[in-house]
DRENLONU-904375 format. One record per residue: y, z, x of N, C-alpha, C in turn; residue in one letter. Coordinates in steps of 0.001 Angstrom, whole numbers, padded with zeros to 6 digits, always signed. Atoms other than C-alpha are relative to their C-alpha. Layout:
<rs>
YZXYZXYZXA...
</rs>
This chain:
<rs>
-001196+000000+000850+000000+000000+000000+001245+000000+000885X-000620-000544-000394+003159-000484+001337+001563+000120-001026X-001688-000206+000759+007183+000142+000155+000960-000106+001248X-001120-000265-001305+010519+000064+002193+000576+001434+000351X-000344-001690+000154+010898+004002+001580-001078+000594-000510X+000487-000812+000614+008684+006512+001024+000126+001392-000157X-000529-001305+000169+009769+009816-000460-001360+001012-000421X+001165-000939+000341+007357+013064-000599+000602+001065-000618X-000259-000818+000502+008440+014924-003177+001163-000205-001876X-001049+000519+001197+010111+014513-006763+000607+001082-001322X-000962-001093+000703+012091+017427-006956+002188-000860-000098X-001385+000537+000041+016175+016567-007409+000551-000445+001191X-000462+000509-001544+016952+015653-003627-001015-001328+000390X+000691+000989-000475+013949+013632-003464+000344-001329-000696X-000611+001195+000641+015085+011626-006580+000942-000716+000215X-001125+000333-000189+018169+011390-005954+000806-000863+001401X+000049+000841-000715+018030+010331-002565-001142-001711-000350X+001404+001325+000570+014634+006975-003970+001168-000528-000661X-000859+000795+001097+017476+006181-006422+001138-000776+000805X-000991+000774-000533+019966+005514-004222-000474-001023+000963X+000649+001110-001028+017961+003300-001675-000581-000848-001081X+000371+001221+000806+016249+001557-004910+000917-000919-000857X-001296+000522+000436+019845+000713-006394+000394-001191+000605X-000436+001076-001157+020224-001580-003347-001176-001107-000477X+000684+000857-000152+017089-003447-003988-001730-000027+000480X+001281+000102-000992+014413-002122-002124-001115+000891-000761X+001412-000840+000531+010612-000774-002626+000076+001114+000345X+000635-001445-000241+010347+002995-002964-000705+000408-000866X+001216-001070+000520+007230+005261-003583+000787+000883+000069X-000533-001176+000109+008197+008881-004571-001798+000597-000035X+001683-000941-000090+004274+010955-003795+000309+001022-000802X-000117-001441+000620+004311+014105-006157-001521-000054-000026X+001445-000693+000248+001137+016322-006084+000159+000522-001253X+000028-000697+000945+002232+017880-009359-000824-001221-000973X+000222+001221+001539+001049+015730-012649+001467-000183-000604X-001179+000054+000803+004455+016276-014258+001124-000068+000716X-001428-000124-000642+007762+015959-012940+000521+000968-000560X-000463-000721+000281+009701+018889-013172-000466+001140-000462X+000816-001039+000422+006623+021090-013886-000916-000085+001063X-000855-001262+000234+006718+023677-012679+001468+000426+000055X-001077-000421-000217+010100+024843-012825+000421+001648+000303X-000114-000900-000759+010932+027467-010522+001264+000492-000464X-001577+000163-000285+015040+026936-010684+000446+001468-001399X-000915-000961+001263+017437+029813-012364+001141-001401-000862X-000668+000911+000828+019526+026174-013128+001820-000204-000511X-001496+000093+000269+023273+027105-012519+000593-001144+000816X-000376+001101-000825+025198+024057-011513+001244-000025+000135X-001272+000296+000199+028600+023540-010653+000451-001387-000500X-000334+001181+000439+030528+020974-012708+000645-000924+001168X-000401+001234-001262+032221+019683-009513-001428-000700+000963X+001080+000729-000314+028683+019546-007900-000465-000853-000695X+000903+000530+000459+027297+017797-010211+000868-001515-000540X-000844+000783-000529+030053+015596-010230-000409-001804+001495X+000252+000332-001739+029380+015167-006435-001369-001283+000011X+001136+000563-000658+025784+013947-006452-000142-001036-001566X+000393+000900+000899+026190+011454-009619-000591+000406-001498X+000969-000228+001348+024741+013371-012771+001400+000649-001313X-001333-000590+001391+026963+014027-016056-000730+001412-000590X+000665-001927+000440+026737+017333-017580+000601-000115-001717X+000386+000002+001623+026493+016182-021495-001312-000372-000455X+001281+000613+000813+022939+015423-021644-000515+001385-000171X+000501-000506+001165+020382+016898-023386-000905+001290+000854X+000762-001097-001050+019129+019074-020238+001211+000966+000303X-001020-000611-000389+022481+021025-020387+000020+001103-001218X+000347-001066+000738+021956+024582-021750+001134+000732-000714X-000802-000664+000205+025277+026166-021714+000755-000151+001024X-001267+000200-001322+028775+026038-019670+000709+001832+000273X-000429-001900-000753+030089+029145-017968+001401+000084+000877X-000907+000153-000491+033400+029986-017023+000290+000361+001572X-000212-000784-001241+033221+032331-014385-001112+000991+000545X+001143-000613-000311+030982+035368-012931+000605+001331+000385X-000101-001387-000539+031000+039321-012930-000716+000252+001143X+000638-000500-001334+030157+040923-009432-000036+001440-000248X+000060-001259+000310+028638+044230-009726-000763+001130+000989X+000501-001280-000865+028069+047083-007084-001223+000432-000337X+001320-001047+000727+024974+049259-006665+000753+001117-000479X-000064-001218+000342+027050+052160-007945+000524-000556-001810X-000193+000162+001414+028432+050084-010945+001496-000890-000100X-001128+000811-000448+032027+048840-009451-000244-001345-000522X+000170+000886+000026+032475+045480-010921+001752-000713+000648X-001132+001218-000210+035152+042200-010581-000484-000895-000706X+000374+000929+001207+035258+039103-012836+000852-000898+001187X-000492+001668-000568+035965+035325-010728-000041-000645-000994X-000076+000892+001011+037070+033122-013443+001110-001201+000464X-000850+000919+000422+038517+030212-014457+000740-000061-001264X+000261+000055+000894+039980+029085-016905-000074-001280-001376X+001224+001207+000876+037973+026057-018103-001390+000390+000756X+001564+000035-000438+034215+025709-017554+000262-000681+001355X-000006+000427-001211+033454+025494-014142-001884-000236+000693X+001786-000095-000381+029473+025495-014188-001047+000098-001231X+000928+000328+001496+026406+024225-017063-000776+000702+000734X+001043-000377-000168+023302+025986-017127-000874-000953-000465X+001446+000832+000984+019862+023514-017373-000955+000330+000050X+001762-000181+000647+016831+023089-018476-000500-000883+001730X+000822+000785-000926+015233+022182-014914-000745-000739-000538X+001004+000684+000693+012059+020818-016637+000947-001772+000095X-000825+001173+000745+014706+018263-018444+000941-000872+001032X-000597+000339-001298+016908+018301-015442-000703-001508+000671X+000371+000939-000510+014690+016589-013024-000497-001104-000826X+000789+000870+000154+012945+014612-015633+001194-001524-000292X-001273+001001-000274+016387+013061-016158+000476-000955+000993X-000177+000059-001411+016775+012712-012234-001390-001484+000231X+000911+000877-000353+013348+010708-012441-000191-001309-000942X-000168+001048+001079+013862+008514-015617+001118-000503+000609X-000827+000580-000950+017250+007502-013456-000571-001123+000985X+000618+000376-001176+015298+006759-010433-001118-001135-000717X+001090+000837+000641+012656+004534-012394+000939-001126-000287X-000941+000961+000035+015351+002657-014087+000465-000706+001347X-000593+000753-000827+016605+001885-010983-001132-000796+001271X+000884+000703-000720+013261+000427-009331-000887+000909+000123X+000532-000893-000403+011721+003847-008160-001413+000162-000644X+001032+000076+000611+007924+003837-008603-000607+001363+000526X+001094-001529-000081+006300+007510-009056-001260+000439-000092X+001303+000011+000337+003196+008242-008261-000220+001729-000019X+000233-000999+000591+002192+011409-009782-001540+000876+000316X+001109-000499-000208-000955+013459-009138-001040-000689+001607X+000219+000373-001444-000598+012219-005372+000507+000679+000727X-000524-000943-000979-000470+014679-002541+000087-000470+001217X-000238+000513-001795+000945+013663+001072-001302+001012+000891X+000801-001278-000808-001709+015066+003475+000585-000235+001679X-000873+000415-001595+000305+013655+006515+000475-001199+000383X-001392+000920-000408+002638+011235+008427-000905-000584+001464X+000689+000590-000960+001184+008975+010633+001553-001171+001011X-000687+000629-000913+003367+006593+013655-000336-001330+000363X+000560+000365-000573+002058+003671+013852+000339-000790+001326X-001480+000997-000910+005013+001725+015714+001034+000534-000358X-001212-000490+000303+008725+002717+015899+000514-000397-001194X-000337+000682+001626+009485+000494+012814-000811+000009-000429X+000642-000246+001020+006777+002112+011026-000307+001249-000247X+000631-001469-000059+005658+005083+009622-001026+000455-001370X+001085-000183+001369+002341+006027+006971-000094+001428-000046X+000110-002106+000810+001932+008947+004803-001472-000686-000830X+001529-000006+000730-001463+009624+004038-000169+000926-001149X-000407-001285+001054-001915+010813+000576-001696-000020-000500X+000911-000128+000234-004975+011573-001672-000701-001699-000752X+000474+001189+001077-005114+008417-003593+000245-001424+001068X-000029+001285-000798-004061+005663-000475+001141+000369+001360X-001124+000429-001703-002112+004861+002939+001390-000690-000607X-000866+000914+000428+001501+004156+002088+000869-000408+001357X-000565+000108-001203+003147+002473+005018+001615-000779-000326X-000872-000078+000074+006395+002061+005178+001551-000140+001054X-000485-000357-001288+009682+001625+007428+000594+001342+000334X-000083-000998-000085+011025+005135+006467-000307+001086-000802X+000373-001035+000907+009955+008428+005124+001116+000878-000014X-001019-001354+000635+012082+010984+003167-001115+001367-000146X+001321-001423+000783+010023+014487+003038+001425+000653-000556X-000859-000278+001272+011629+016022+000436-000893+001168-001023X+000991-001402+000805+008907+018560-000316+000363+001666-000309X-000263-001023+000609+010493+021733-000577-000326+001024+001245X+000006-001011-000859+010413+025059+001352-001602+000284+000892X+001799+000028-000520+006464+024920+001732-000283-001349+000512X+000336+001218-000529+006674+021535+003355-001245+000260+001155X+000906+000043-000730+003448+020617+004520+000305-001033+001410X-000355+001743-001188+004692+016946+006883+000429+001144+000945X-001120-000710-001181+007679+019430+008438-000932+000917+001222X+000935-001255-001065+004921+021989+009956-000447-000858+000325X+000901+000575-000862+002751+019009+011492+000642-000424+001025X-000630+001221-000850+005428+017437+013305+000694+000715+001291X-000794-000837-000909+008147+018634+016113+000892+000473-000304X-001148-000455+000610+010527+019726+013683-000508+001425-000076X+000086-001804+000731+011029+023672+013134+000357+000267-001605X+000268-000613+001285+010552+024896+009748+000858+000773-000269X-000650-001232+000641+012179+027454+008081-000725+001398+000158X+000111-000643-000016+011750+030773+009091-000932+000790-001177X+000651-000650+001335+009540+032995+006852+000731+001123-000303X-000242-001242+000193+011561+036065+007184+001317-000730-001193X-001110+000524+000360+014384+033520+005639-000856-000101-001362X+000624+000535+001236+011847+033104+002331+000065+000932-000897X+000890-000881+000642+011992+035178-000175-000579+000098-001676X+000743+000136+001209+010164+036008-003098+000863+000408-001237X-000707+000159+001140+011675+035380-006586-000693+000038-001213X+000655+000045+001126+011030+036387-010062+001144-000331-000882X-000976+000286+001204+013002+035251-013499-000761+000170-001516X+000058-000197+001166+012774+036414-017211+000646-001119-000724X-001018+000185+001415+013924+034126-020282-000255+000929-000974X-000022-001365+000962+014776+036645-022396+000865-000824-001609X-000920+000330+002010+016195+036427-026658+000380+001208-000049X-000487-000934+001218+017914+038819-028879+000917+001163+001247X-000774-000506-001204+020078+040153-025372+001627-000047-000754X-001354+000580+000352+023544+040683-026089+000779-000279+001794X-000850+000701-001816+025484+038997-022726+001265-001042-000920X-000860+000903+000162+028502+037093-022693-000150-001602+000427X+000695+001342+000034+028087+033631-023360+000665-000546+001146X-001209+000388-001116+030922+032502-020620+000031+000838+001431X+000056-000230-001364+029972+034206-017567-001369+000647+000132X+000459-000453-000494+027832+035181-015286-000730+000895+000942X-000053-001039-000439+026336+038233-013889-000633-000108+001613X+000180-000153-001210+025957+039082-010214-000253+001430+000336X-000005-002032-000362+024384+042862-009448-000602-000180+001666X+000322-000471-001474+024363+043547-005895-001462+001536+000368X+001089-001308+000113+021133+046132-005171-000937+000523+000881X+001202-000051-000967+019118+046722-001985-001209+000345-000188X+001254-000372-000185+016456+048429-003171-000886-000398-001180X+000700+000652+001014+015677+046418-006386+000422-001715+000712X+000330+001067+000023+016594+043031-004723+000552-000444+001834X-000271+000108-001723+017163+043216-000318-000113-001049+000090X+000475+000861-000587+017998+040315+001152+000765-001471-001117X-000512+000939+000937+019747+038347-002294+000652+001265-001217X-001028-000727+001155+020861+040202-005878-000812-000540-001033X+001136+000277+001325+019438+040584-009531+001456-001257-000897X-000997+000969+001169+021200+037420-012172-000039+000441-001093X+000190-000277+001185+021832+037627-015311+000944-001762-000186X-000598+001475+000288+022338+033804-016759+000109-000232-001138X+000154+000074+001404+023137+033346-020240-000265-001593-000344X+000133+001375+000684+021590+030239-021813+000469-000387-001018X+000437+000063+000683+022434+030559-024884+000959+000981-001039X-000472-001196+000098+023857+032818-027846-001312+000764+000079X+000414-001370-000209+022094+036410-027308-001629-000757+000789X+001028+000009-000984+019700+034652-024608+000464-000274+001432X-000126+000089-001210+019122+034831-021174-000785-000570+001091X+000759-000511-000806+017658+034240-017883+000677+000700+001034X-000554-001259-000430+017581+036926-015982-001319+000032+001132X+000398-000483-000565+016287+037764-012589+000097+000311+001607X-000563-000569-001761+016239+038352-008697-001025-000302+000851X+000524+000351-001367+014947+037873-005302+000173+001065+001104X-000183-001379-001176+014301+040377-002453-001314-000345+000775X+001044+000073-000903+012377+040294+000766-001057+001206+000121X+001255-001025+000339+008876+042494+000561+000084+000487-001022X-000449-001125+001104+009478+043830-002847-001298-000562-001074X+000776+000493+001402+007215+043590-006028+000852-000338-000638X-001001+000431+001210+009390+041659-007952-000137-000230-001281X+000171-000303+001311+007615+042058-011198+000508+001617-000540X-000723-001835+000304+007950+045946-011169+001693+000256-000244X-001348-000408-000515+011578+045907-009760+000710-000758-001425X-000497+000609+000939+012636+042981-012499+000020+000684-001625X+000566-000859+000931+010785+044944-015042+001762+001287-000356X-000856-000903-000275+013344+047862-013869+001097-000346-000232X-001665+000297+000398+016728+046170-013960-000079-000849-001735X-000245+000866+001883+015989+044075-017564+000069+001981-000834X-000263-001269+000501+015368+047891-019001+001034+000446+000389X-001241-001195-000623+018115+049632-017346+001201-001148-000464X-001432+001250+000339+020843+046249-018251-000366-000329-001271X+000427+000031+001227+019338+045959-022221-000321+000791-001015X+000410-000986+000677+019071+047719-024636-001161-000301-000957X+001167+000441+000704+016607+045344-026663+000327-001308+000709X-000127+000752-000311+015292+042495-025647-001517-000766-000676X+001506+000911-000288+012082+039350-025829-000408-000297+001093X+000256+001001-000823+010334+038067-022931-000219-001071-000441X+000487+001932+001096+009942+034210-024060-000504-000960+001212X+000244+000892-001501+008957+033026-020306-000016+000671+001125X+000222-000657-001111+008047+034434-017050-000332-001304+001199X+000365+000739-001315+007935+032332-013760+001076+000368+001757X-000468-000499-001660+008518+032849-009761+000013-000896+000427X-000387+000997-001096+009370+030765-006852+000462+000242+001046X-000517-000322-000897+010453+030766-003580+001533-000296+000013X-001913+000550+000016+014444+031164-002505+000323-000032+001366X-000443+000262-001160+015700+030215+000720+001660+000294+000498X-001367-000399-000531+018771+031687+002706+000003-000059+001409X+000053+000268-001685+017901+030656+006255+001695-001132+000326X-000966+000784-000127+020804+027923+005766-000960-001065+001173X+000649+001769-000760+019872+024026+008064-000633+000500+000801X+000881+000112-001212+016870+023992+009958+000774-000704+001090X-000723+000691-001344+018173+022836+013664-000083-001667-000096X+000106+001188-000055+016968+019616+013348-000462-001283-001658X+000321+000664+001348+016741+017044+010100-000992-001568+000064X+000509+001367-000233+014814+014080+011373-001091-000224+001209X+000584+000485-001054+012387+012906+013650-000401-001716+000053X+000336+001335-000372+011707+009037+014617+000572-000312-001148X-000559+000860+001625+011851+007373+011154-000130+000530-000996X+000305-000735+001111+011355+010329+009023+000965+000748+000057X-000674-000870+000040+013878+012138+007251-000016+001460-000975X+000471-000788+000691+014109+015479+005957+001375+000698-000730X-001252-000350+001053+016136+016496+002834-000280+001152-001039X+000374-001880+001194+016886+019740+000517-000423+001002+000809X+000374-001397-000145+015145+022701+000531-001193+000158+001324X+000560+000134-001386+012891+021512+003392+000834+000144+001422X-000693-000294-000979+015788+021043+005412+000551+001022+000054X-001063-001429+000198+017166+024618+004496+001402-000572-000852X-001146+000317-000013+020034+022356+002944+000377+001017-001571X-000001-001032+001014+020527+025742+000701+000955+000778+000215X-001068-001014-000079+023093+028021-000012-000397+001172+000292X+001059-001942-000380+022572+031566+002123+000228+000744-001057X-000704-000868+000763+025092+033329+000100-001363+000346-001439X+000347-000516+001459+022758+032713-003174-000787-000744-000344X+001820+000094+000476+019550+030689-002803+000262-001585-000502X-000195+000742+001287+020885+027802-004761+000138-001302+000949X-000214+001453-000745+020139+024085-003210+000878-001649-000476X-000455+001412+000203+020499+021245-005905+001051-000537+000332X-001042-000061-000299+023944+020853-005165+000135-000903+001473X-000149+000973-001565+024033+020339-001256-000995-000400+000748X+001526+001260-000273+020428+018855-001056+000281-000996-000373X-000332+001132+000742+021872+016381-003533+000321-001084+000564X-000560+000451-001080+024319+016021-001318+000017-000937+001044X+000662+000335-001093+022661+015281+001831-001008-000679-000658X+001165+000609+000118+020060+013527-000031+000962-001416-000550X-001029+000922+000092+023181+010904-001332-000141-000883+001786X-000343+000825-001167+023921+010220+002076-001477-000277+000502X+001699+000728-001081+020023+009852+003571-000428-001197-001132X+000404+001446+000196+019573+007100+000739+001107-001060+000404X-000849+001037-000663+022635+005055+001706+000188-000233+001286X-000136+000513-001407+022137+005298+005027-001053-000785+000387X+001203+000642+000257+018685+004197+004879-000274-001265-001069X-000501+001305+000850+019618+001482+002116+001060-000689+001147X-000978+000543-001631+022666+000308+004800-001218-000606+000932X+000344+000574-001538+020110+000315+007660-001102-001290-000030X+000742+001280+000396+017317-001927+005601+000455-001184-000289X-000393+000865+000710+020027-004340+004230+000857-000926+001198X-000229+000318-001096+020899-004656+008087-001046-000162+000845X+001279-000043-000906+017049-004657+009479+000293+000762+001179X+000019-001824-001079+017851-001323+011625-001047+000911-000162X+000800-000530-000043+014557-000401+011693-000265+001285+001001X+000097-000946-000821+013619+002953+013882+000610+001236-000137X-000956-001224+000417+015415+006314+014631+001266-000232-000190X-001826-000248-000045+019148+005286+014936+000408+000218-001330X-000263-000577+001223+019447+005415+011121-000095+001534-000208X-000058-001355+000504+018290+008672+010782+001078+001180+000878X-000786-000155-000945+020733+009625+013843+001277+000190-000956X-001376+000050+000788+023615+008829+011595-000307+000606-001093X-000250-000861+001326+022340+010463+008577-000228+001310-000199X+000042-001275-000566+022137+013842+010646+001701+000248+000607X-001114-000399-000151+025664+013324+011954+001057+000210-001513X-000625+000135+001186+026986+012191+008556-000061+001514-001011X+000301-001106+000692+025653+015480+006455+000405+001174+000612X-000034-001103-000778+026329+017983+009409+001626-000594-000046X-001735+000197-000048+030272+016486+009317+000280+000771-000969X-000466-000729+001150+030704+017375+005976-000167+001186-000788X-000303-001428+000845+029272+020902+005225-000733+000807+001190X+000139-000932-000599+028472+022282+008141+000804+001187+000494X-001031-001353-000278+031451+024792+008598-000321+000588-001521X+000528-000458+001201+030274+025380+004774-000853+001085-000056X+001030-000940-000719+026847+026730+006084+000248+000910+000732X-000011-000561-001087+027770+028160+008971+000973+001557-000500X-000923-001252+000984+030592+030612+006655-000892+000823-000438X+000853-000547+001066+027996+031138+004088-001315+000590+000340X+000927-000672-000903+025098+032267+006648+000611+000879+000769X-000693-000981-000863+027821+034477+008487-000396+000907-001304X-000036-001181+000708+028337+036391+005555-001295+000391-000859X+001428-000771+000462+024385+036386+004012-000360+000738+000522X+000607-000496-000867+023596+037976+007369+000932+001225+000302X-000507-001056+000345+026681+040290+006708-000616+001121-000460X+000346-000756+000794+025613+041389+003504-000971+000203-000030X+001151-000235-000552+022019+041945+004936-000324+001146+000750X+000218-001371-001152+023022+044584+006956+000694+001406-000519X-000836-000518+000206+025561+046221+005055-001162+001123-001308X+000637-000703+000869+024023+049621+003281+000872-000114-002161X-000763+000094+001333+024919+050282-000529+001266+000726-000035X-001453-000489-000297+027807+052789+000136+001287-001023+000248X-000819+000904-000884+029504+050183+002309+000211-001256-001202X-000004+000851+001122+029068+047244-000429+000822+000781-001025X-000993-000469+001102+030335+049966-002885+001921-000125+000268X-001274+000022-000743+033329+050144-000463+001021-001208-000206X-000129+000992+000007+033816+046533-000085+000715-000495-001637X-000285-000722+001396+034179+046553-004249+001497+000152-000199X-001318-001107+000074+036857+048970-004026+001198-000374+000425X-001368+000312-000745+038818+047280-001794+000570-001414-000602X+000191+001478+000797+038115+043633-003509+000729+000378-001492X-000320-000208+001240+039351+045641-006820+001582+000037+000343X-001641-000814-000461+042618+047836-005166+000905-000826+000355X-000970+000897-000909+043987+044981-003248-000019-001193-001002X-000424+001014+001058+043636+042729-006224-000630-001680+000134X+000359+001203-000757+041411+039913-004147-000795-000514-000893X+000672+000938+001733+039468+038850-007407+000700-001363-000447X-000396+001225+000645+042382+036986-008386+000398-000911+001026X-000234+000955-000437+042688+035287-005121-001417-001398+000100X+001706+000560-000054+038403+034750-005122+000160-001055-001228X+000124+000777+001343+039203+033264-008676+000836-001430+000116X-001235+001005-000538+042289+031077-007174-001172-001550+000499X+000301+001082-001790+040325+029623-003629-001599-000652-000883X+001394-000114+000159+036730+030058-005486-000768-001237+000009X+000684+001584+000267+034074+026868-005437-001268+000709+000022X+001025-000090+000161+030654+027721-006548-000995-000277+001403X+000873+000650-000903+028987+025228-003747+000629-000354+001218X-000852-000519-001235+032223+025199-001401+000674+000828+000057X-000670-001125+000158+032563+028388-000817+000668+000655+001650X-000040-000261-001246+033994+028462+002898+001409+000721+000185X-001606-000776+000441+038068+028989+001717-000206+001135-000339X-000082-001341+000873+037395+031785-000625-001239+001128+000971X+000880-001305-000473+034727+033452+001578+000936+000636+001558X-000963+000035-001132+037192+033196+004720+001576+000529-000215X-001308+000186+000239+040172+033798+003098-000283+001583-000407X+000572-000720+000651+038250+036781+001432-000401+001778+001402X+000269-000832-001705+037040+038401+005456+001236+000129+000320X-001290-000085-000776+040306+038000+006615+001269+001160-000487X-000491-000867+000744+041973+040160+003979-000396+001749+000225X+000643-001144-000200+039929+043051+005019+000667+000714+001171X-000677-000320-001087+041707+046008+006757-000241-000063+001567X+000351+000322-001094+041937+045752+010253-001855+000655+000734X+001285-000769-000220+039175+048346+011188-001313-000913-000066X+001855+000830+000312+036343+046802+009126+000220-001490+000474X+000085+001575-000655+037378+043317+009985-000185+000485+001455X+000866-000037-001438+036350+044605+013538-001199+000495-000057X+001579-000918+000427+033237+046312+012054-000684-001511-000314X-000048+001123+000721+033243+043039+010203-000441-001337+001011X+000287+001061-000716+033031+040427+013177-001174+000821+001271X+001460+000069-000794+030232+042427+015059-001101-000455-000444X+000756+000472+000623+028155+041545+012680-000152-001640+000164X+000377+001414+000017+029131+037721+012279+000291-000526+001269X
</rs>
């Protein structure tokens, strides 16, 4: 079998990059081991309207749950703050619907999915070639997209470094009914010892529904989730239960090798601050199909394409990352007292309404910088041993 692209994976980065290289003209395979697209759905599903903007997708279809203005931040002692807008600045979806949207796109536009096909590896055979061996055939090809996700199997065979495991952590989420929450924002509880390492959500889908849950490194996150839905409800339904992995390592060192590129949540291309990829996987998965569409429509077979679509992605959000992994690895270290502190000072000094001013969901490098810098002198020297 062959194609001019082959993508391993047909989560939203993988689509989204197949679509844009099949727009041009050319043959792409997309491999999924699942049967379904978009099942399982892992995702909590908050998007920013400017992201989503960004990577090509409208936010009136029928995979769009609810719009959200802004987001409460809430201490372990109870201290809150409210970042708003004031228009909608972020939909909640239906992943499921999401990607299947993302892949009915990608079809329309040439993209042929093969479904209940698992990559078992990446073969070399020549510089202008490269085969992915899957369960059902040999697809050979001039470039590969892995696009598999945090458990990438290709990324571990090859010379690329992976993602850290201590950077993984384990995630649980409730949809919940009959909740009372505010339909227009969203909750943020800060908590070390119910969620180390990330924070419990609270996402309203819905009127009086939710999802609701959190991420923490070593933790039982059924027990602990269990714990904050009781203690934040006073009645509630479970109507859905599912886990997944969340990633806060921020860019693996390297995104490419020979003629294979690597996009999303494989590449770490994830937000530290808060786990959340579609956005600047999208991103970076935009630019790895047009660069790779460009380099076929020029017969630039080999690595130099993927050369440029490692400088191209690292131009544009790497001071992004590099902010937003300072301060995950902050607030990693920082006990609950100190966070309560932080709070206090974010309340007294009135920096809410500048967070609400600078704020960007998915560029958050102004408002997180603008945010450190404000901090009295002292801790801003307490403050930069850390980052």
């Amino acid at each position: 079998m062959r194609a001019d692209v082959t993508v391993i994976g047909a989560g939203p980065s993988g689509l989204i990059a197949a679509r844009e290289v099949a727009e041009k003209g050319f043959d792409v395979k997309v491999v999924e081991e699942d049967p379904e697209v978009g099942v399982p759905n892992h995702c909590a599903g908050l998007l920013s309207l400017r992201g989503m903007k960004e990577i090509g997708v409208p936010t009136d279809e029928a995979f769009v749950e609810n719009y959200v203005k802004g987001a409460v931040f809430y201490s372990p002692s109870g201290l809150s703050f409210t970042v708003e807008k004031s228009r909608y600045v972020a939909c909640v979806v239906d992943r499921e619907l999401f990607d299947k949207y993302l892949a009915q796109k990608a079809c329309e536009a040439g993209v042929d999915i093969l479904v209940k096909t698992k990559a078992k590896g990446v073969l070399f055979p020549s510089d202008r070639e490269v085969a992915v061996k899957t369960t059902a055939d040999t697809i050979n090809s001039a470039f590969v997209i892995d696009a598999e996700g945090v458990n990438s199997r290709i990324l571990k065979s090859l010379s690329l470094k992976p993602i850290e495991e201590k950077y993984v952590l384990k995630g649980l989420q409730f949809d919940l009914a009959g909740v009372e929450v505010d339909e227009e924002f969203v909750e943020v509880h800060l908590n070390r010892k119910l969620a180390p390492g990330l924070f419990c959500w609270v996402i309203p889908t819905g009127e009086d529904r939710a999802r609701v849950g959190l991420a923490g490194r070593n933790i039982d996150a059924h027990r602990n989730l269990e714990f904050f839905v009781k203690r934040r409800f006073k009645a509630y339904t479970i109507e859905r239960v599912r886990g997944g992995l969340v990633v806060t390592s921020g860019p693996i060192p390297v995104t490419h090798t020979r003629n294979l590129a690597v996009i999303g949540d494989a590449a770490g291309q994830v937000k530290p601050t808060t786990g959340g990829g579609v956005i600047l996987g999208g991103i970076c998965a935009l630019i790895c199909g047009r660069v790779l569409a460009e380099a076929l429509e020029r017969e630039e077979l080999g690595s130099k394409p993927l050369l440029r679509y490692e400088r191209l992605w690292r131009e544009k959000l790497t001071s992004e990352f590099r902010v937003m992994k300072a301060v995950r690895r902050l607030a990693n270290r920082l006990p609950d007292k100190l966070i309560d502190y932080f709070f206090k000072l974010i309340i007294d000094q009135g920096l809410d309404r500048t967070l609400s001013e600078k704020g960007d969901m998915d560029f958050q490098r102004e408002a997180l910088s603008t945010l450190l810098k404000a901090m009295p002198k002292p801790l801003n020297m307490f403050i930069k041993r850390y980052l």
